[in-house]
C-alpha positions as CSV (number, residue, x, y, z in Angstrom):
1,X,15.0,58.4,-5.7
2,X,17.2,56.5,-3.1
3,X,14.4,55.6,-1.1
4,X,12.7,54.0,-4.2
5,X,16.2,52.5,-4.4
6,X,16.2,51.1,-1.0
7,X,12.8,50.4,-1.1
8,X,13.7,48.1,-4.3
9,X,16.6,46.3,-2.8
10,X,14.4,45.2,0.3
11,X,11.7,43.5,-2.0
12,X,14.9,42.1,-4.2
13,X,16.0,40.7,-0.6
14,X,13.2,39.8,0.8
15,X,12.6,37.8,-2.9
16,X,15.7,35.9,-2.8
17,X,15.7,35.2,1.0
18,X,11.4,33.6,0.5
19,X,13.0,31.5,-2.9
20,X,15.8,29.7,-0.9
21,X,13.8,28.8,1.7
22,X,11.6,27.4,-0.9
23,X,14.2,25.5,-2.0
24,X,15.8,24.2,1.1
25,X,12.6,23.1,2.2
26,X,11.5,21.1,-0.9
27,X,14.9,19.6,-1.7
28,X,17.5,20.7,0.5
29,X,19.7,17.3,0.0
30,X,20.1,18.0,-3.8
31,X,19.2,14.7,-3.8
32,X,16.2,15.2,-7.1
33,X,19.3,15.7,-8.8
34,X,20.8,12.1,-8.2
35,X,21.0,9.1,-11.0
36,X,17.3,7.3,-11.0
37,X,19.4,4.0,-10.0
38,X,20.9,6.0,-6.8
39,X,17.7,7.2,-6.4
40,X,16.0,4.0,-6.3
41,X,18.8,2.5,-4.4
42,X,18.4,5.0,-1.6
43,X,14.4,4.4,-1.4
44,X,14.8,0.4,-1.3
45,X,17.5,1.3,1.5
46,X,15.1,3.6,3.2
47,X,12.7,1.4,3.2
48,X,13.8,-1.8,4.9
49,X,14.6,0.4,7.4
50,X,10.9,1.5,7.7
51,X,9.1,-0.3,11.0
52,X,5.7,0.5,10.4
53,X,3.3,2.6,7.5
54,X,0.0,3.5,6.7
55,X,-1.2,2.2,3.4
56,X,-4.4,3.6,1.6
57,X,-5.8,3.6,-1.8
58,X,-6.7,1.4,-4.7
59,X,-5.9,-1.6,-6.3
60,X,-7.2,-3.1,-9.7
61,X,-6.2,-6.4,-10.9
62,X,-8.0,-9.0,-13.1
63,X,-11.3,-5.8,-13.5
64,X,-11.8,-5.9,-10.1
65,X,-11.2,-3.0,-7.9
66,X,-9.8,-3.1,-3.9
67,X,-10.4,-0.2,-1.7
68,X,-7.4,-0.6,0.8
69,X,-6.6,1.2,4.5
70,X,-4.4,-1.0,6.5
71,X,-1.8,-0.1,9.0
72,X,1.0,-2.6,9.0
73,X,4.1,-2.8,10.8
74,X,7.1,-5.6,11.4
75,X,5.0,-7.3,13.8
76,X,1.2,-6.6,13.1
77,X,-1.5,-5.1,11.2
78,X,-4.8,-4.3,11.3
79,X,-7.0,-2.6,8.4
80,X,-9.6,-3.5,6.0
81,X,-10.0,-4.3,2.2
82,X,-13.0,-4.0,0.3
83,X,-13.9,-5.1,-3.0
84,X,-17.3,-5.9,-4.5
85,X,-19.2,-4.3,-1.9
86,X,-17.7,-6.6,0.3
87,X,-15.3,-5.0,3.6
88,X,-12.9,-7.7,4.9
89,X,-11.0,-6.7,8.3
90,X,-7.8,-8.0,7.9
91,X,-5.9,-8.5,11.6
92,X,-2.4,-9.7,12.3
93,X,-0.9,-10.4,15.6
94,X,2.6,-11.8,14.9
95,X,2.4,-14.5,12.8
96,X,-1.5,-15.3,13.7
97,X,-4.2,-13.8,11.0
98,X,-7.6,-13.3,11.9
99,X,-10.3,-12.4,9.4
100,X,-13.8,-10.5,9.7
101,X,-16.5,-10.0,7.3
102,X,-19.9,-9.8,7.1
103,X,-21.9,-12.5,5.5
104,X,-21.4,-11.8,1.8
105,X,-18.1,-13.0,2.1
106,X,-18.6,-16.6,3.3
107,X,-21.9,-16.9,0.6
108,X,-21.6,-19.1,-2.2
109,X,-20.6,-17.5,-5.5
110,X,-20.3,-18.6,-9.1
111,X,-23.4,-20.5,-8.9
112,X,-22.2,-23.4,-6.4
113,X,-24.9,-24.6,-3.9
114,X,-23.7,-24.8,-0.1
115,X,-27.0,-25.5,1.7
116,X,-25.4,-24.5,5.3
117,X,-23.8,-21.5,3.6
118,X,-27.0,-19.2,5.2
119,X,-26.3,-20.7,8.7
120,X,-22.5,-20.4,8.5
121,X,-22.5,-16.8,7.9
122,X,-25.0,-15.8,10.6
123,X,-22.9,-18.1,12.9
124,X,-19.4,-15.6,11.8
125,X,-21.8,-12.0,11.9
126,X,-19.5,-9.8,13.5
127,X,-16.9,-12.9,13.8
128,X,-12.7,-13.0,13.7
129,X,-12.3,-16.2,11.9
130,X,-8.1,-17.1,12.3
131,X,-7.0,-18.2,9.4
132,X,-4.9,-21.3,9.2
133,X,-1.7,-21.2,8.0
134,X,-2.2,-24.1,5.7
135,X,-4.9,-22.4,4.3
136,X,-4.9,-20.6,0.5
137,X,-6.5,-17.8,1.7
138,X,-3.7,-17.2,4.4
139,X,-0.8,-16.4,1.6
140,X,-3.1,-14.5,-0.6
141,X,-4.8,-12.3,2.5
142,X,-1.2,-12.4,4.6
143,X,0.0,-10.1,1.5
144,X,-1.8,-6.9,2.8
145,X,-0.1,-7.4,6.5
146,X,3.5,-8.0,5.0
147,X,5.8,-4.7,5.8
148,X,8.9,-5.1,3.9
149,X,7.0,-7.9,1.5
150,X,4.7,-5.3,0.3
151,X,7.3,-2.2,0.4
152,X,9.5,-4.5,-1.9
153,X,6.6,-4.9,-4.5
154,X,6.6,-1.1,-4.9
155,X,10.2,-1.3,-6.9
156,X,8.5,-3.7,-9.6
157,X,8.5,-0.6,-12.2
158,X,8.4,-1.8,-15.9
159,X,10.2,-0.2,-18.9
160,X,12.9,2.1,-18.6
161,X,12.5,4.4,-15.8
162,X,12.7,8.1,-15.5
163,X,12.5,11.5,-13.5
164,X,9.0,13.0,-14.2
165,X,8.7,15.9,-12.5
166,X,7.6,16.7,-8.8
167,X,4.6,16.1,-7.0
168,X,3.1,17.1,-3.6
169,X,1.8,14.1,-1.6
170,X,0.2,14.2,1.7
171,X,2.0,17.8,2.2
172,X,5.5,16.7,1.7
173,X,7.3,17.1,-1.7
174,X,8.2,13.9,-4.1
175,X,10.5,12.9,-7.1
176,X,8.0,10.9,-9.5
177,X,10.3,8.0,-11.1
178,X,8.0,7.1,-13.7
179,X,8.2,3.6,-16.1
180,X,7.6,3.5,-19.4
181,X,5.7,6.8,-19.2
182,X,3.2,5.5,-16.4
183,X,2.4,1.6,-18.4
184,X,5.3,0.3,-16.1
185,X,4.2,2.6,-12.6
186,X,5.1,5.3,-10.9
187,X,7.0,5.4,-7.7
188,X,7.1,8.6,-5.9
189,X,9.6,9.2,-3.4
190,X,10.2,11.7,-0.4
191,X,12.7,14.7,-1.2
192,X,13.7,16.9,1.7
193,X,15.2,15.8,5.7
194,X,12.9,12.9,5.8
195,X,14.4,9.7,4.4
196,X,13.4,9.1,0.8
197,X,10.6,6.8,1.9
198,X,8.0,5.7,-1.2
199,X,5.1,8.0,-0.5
200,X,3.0,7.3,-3.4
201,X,3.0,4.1,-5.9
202,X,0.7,3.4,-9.0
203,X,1.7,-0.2,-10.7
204,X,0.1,1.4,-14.1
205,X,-2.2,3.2,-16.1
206,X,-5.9,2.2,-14.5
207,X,-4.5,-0.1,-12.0
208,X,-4.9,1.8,-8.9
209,X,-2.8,4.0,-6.8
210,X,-1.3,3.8,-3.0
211,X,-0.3,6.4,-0.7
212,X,2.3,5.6,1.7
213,X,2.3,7.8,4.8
214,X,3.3,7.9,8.6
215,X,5.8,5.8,8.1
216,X,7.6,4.6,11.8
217,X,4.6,5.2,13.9
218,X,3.7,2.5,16.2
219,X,0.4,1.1,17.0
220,X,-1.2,-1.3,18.8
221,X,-2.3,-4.3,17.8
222,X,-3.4,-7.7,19.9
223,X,-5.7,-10.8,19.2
224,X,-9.5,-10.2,19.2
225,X,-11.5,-11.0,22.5
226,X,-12.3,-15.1,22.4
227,X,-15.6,-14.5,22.1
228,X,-15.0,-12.6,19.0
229,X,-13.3,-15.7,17.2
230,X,-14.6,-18.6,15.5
231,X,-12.7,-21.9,15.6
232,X,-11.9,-22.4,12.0
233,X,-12.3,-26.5,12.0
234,X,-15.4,-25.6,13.4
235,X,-17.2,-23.8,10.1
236,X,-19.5,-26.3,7.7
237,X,-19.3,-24.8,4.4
238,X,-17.6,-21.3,4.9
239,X,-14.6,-20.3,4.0
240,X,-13.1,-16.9,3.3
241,X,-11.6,-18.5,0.3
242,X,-15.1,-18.2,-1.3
243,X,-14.8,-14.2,-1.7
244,X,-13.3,-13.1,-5.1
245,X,-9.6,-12.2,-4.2
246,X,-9.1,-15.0,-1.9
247,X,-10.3,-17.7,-3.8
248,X,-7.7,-21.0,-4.3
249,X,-7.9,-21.2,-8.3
250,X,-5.7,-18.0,-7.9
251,X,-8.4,-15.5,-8.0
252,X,-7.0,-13.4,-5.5
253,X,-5.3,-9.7,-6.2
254,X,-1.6,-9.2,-8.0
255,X,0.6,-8.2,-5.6
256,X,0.8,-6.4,-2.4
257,X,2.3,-9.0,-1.6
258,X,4.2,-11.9,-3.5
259,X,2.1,-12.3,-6.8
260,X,2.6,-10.8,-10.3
261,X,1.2,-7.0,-10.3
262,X,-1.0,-5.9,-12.6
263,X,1.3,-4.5,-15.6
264,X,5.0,-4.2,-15.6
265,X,8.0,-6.1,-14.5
266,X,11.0,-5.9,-12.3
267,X,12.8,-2.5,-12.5
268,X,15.4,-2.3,-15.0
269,X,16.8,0.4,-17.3
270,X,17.1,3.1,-15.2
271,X,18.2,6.7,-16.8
């Protein structure tokens, strides 16, 4: 009998030892148990600290759908967005932005006849075309290589916003803040010793959804080799502005970065 006894308190130990390092480990700031105002407060903070992330997912704005993988820190970025079947190779180097597609995305759309459209795009096969800055293309495609720009977009939750739950993202527990029951976004953010970065944001229901991950890891980045680039004056009839999401009659994707997103509004009404 005292063996079963001792036998019992072990497992009763060994129970309540497992359970707080559970607990430590998911949430051992408390900090799930803040106001959603501190809450969000403490992710904006944590995220203009941030010096580089690794943004993948989807976007859908306006029925059209972007696949995006970029990498994008203060000073750079280098990814790709596709949409439409077409992949666009986004690279920043500072403040230059280079572009690279194949030859879909300089073809004429929407019925419009450019006779040296054909010759233009076999001229910029496997071509970085730098964008000017001048250029409406270079605001709208500048939006994906924008750090803080685009973290800053990720706080645009509509509705009143609230704690829904917990959620496991890329192997490190969240806090879902949800708006308007998912119509105004959800922004999960990091619980645990990692700073409460945003690891995971949907701007609403069927528009799309973004993990956030290896945040602070540097990368390299530099200009394309010169025979990789094509002088931008020099093009007859090509433009990237021609691919849907880029075009100047303000085709191009809500928000990342600078533009309305798809549903909701500014945060506001937290409980």
């Amino acid at each position: 009998m005292r063996l079963r006894l001792r036998a019992t308190a072990v497992l009763l130990t060994i129970v309540a030892v497992f359970s707080a390092a559970c607990s430590s480990g998911d949430d051992p700031t408390g900090r799930a148990a803040d106001p959603v105002d501190t809450l969000l407060d403490q992710a904006r903070t944590a995220a203009k600290t941030a010096t580089a992330v690794h943004m993948t997912g989807t976007w859908v704005t306006k029925n059209v759908e972007y696949q995006i993988d970029m990498r994008i820190k203060t000073d750079g970025a280098t990814g790709e967005v596709t949409t439409a079947g077409t992949k666009i190779e986004l690279l920043r180097v500072g403040a230059d932005l280079f572009v690279r597609g194949d030859e879909s995305l300089y073809a004429p759309r929407d019925g419009r006849q450019d006779p040296g459209a054909d010759e233009s795009a076999q001229m910029l096969r496997d071509k970085f075309v730098k964008v000017p800055p001048d250029d409406p293309a270079f605001a709208r495609l500048s939006g994906f290589t924008q750090l803080h720009p685009l973290l800053d977009d990720l706080f645009r939750l509509g509705g009143k916003v609230k704690k829904d739950g917990r959620k496991n993202v890329r192997g490190i527990e969240t806090l879902i803040l949800s708006g308007d029951k998912g119509r105004g976004g959800e922004l999960d953010i990091a619980l645990g010793d990692s700073a409460p970065f945003p690891m995971q944001y949907s701007p609403g229901l069927n528009a799309g959804r973004l993990d956030l991950y290896e945040y602070n890891q540097d990368f390299p980045v530099g200009p394309p080799p010169g025979d990789k680039v094509v002088d931008y004056g020099s093009l007859t009839g090509a433009s990237p502005t021609g691919k849907p999401g880029t075009d100047a009659d303000g085709g191009g994707p809500s928000s990342p970065s600078g533009s309305p997103k798809p549903s909701g509004t500014s945060t506001k009404n937290p409980s």
